[in-house]
Backbone as a printed PyTorch tensor [residue, N CA C, xyz], in Angstrom:
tensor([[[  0.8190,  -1.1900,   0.0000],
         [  0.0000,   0.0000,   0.0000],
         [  0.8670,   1.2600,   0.0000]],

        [[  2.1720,   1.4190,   0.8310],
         [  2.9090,   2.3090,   0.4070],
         [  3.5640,   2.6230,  -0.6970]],

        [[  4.1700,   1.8410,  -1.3660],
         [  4.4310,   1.9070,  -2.6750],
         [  3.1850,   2.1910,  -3.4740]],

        [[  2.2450,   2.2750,  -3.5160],
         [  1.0020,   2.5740,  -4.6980],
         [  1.2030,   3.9970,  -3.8940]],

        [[  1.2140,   4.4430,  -2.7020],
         [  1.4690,   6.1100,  -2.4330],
         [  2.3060,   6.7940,  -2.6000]],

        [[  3.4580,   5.8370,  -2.5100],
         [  4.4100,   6.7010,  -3.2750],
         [  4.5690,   6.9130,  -4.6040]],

        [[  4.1270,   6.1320,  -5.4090],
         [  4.1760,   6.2570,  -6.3080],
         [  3.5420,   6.6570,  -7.2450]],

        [[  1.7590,   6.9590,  -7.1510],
         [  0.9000,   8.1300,  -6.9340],
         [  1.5770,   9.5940,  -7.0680]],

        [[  2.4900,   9.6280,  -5.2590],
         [  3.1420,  11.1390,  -5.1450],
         [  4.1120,  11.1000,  -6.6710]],

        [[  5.4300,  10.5470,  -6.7760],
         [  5.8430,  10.6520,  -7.8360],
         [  5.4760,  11.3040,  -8.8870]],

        [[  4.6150,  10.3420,  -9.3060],
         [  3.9360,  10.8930, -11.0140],
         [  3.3740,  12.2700, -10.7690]],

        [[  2.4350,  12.6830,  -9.2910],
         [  1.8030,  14.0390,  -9.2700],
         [  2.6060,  15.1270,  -9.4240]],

        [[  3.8680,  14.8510,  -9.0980],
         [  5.1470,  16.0760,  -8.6470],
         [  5.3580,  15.9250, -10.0030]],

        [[  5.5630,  15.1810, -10.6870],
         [  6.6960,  14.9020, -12.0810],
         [  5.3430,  15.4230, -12.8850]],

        [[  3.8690,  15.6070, -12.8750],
         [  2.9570,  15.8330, -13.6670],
         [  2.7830,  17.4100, -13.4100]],

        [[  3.1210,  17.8210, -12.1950],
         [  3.4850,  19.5260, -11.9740],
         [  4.4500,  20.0670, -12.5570]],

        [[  5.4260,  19.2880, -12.3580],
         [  6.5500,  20.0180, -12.5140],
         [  6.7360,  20.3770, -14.5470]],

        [[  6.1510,  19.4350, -15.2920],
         [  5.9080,  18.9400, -16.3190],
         [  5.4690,  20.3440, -16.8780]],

        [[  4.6750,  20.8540, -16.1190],
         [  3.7030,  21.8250, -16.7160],
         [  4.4090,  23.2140, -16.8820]],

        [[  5.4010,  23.3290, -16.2920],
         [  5.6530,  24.2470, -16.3440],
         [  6.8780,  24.3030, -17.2030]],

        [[  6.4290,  25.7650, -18.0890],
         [  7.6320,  25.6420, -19.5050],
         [  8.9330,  27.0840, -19.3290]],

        [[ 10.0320,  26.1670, -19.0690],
         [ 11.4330,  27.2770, -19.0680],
         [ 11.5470,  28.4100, -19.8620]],

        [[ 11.7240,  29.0200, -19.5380],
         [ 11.9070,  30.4550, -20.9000],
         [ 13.1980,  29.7250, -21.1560]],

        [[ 13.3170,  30.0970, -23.0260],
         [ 14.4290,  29.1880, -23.3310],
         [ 15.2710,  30.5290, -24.2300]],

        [[ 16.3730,  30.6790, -23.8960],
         [ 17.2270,  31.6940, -24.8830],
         [ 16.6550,  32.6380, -26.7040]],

        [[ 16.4140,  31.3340, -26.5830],
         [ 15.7110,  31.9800, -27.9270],
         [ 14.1420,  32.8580, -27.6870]],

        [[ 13.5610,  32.2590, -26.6640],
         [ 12.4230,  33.5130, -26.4500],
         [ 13.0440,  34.8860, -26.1670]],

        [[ 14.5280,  34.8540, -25.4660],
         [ 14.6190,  35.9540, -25.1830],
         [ 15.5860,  37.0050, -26.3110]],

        [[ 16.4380,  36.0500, -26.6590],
         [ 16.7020,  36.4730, -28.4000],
         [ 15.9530,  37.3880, -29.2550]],

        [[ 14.2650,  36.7430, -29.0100],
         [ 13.5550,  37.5380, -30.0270],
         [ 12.9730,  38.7670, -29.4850]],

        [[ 13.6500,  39.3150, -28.3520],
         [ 12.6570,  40.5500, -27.7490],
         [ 13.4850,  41.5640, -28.2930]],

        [[ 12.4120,  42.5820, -28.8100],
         [ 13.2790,  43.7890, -29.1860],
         [ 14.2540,  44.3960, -28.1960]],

        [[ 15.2940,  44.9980, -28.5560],
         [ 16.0320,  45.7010, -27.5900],
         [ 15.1860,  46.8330, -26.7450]],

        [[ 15.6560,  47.1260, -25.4560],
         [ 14.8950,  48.2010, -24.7210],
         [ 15.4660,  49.1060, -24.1930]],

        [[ 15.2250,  50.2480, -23.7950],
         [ 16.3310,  51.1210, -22.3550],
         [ 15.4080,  51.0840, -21.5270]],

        [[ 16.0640,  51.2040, -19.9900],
         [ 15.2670,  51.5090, -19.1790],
         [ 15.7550,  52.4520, -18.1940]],

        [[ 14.5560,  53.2970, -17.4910],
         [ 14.6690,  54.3060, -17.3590],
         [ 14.0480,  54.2510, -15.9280]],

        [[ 15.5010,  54.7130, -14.5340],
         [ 15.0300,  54.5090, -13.6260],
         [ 14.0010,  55.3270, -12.7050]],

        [[ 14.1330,  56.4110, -13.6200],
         [ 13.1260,  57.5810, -12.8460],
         [ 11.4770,  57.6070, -12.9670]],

        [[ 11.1330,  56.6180, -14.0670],
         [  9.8240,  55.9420, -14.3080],
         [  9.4700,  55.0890, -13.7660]],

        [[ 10.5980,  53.6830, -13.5150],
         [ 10.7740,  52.3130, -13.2800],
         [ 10.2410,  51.7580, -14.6850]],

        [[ 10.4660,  52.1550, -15.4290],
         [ 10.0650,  51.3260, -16.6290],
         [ 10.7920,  51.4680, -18.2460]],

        [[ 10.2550,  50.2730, -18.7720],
         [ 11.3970,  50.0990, -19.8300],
         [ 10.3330,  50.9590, -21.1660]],

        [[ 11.8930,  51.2800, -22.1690],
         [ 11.0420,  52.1490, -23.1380],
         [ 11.7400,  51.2070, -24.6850]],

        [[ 10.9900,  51.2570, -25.4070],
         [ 11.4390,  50.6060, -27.4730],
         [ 12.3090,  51.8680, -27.6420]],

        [[ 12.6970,  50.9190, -28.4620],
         [ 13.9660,  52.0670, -29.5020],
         [ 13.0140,  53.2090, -30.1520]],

        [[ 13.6340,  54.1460, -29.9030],
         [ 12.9240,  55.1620, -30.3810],
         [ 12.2860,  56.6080, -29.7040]],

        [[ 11.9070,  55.6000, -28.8760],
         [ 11.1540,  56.7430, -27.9330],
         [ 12.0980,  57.7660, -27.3430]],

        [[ 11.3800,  58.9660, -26.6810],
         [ 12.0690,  60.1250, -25.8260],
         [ 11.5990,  59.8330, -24.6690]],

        [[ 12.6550,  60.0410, -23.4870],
         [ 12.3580,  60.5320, -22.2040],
         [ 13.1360,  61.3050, -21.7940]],

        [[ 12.7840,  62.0330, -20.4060],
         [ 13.5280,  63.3060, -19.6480],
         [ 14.2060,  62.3080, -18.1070]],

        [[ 15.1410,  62.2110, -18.4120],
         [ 16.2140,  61.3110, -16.7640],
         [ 16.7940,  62.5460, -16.1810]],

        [[ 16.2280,  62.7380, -15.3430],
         [ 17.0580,  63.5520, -14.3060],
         [ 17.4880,  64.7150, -15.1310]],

        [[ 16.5270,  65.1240, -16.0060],
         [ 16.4750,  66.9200, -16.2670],
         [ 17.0290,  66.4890, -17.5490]],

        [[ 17.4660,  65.8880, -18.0780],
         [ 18.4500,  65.4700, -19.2260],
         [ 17.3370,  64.5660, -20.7130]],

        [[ 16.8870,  65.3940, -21.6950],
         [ 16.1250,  64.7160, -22.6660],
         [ 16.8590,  63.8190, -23.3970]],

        [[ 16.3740,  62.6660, -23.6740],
         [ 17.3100,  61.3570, -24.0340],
         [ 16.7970,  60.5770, -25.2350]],

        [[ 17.1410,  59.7620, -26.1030],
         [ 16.4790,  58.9890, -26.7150],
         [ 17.0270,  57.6490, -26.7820]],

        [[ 16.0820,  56.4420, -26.5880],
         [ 16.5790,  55.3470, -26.9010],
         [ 16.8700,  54.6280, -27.6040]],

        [[ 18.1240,  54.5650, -28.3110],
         [ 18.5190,  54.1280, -29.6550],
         [ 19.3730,  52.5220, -29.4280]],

        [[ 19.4180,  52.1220, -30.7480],
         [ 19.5110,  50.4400, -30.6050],
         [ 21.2400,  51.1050, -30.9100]],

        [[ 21.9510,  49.6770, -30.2470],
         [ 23.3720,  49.5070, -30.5890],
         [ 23.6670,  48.9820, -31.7370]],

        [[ 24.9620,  49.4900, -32.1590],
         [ 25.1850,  49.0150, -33.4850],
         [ 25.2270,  47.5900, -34.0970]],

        [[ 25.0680,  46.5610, -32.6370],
         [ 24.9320,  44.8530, -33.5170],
         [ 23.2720,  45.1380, -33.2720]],

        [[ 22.5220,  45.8180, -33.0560],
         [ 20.8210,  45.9050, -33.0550],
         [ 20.4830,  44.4700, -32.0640]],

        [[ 21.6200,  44.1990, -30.8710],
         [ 21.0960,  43.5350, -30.0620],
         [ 20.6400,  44.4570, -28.7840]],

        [[ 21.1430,  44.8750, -28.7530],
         [ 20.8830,  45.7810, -27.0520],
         [ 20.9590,  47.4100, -27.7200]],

        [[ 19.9880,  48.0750, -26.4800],
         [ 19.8870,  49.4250, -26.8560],
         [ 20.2550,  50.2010, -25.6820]],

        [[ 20.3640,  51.7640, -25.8540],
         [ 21.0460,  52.4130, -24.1250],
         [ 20.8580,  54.0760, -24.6320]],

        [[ 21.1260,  55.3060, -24.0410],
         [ 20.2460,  56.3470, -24.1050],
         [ 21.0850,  57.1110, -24.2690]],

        [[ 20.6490,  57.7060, -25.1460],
         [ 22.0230,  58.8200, -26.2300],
         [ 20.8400,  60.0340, -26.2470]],

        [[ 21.7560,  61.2680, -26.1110],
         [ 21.7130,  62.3630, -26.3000],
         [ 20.5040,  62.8210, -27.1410]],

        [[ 19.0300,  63.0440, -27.0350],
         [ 18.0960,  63.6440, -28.0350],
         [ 18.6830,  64.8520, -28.6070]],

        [[ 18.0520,  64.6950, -30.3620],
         [ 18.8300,  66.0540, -30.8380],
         [ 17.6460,  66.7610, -30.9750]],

        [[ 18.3350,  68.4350, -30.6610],
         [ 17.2640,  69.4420, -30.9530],
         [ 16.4550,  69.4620, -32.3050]],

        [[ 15.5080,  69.9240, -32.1160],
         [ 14.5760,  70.1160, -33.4780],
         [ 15.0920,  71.4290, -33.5620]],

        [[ 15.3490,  71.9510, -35.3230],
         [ 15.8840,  73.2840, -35.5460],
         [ 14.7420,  73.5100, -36.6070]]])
């Protein structure tokens, strides 16, 4: 009778654990690059403008277009 309970438990743990799916490199591969910006708490797409600490910024992608980080907004003339 113990063995049919343990072995019951087994399969239930191994049928949980089952369910749940790893983020795998390549999901994270495919996310666009982001900046983030601590004075919001939140992340911004390439492209966008924000103001950090008095300073207008834009978030532009790096030159392998894997990762992005916050360069200087240029004036409109």
């Amino acid at each position: 009778m113990r063995i049919l309970f343990i072995l019951l438990a087994a399969i239930s743990i191994n049928a949980v654990a089952a369910d749940k799916t790893p983020s795998t490199s390549q999901d994270q591969a495919t996310q666009a690059p982001q900046c983030y910006n601590g004075d919001d708490g939140k992340f911004y797409k390439v492209g966008e403008k924000a103001t950090i600490s008095g300073v207008a910024l834009v978030c532009e992608a790096t030159a392998d277009k894997r990762n992005a980080t916050w360069m200087n907004a240029k004036h409109a003339e």
